[in-house]
C-alpha positions as CSV (number, residue, x, y, z in Angstrom):
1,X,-22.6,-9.8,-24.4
2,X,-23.1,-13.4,-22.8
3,X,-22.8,-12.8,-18.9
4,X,-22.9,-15.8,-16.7
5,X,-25.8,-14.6,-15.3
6,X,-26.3,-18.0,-12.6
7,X,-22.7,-17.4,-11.5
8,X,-23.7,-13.7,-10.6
9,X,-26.5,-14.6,-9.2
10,X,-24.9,-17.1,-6.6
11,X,-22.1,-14.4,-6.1
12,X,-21.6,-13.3,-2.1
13,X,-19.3,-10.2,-3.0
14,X,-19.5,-6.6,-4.0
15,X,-21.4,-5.9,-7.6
16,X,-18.3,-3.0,-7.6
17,X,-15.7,-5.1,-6.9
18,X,-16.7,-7.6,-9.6
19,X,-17.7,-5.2,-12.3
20,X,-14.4,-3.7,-11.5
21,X,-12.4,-6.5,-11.8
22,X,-14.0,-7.7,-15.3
23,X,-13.6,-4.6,-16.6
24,X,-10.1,-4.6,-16.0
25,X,-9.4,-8.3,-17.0
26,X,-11.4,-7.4,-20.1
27,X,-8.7,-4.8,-20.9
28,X,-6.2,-7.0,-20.3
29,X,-7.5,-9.3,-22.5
30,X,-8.1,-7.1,-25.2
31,X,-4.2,-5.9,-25.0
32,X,-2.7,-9.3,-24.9
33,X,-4.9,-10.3,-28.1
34,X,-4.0,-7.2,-30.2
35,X,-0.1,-8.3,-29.3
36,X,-1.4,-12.0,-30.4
37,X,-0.3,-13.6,-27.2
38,X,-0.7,-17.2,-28.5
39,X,-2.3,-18.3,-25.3
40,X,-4.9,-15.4,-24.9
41,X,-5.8,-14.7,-28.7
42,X,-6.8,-18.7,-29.0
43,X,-9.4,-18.0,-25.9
44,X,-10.5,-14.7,-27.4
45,X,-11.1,-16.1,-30.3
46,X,-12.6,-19.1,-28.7
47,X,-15.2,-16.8,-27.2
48,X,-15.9,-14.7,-30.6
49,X,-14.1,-11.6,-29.6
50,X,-16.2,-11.1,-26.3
51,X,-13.4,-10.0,-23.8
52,X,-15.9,-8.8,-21.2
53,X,-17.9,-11.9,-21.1
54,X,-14.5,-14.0,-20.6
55,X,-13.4,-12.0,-18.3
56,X,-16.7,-12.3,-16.5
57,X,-16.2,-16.2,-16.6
58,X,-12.8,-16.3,-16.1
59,X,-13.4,-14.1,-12.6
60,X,-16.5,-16.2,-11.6
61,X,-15.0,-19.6,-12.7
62,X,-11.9,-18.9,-10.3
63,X,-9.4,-19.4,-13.1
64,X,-8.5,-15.4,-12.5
65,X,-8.0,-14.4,-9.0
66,X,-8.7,-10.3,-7.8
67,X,-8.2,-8.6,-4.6
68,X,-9.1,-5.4,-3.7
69,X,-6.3,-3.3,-2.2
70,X,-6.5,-0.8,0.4
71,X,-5.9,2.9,-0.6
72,X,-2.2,4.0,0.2
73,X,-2.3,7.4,2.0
């Protein structure tokens, strides 16, 4: 896996937080590509099947947004 490793490094937020949020763009990803989403399989494919590493940039590039929610009690 190709991780933007000078975006991480510059990154001000929780490791948690972003390993979180990649991991569950990544699985987005992955789902959207196996319905072939036009949109989303071209990028995949773009990136050689590497959801995790889009993800990554996608997150780090701003192009995805995340917030972390408070727990509902």
């Amino acid at each position: 896996m190709i991780f933007p490793l000078e975006e991480l490094a510059k990154f001000k937020g929780g490791m948690y937080a972003i390993t979180v949020a990649a991991s569950r763009r990544a699985y987005q990803l992955a789902k959207l590509a196996m319905i072939q989403d036009p949109a989303v399989s071209e990028l995949v494919e773009d990136n050689d099947g590497k959801v995790v590493s889009l993800a990554a940039r996608q997150l780090f590039s701003g192009d995805v947004k995340y917030a972390i929610e408070a727990p509902s009690h």
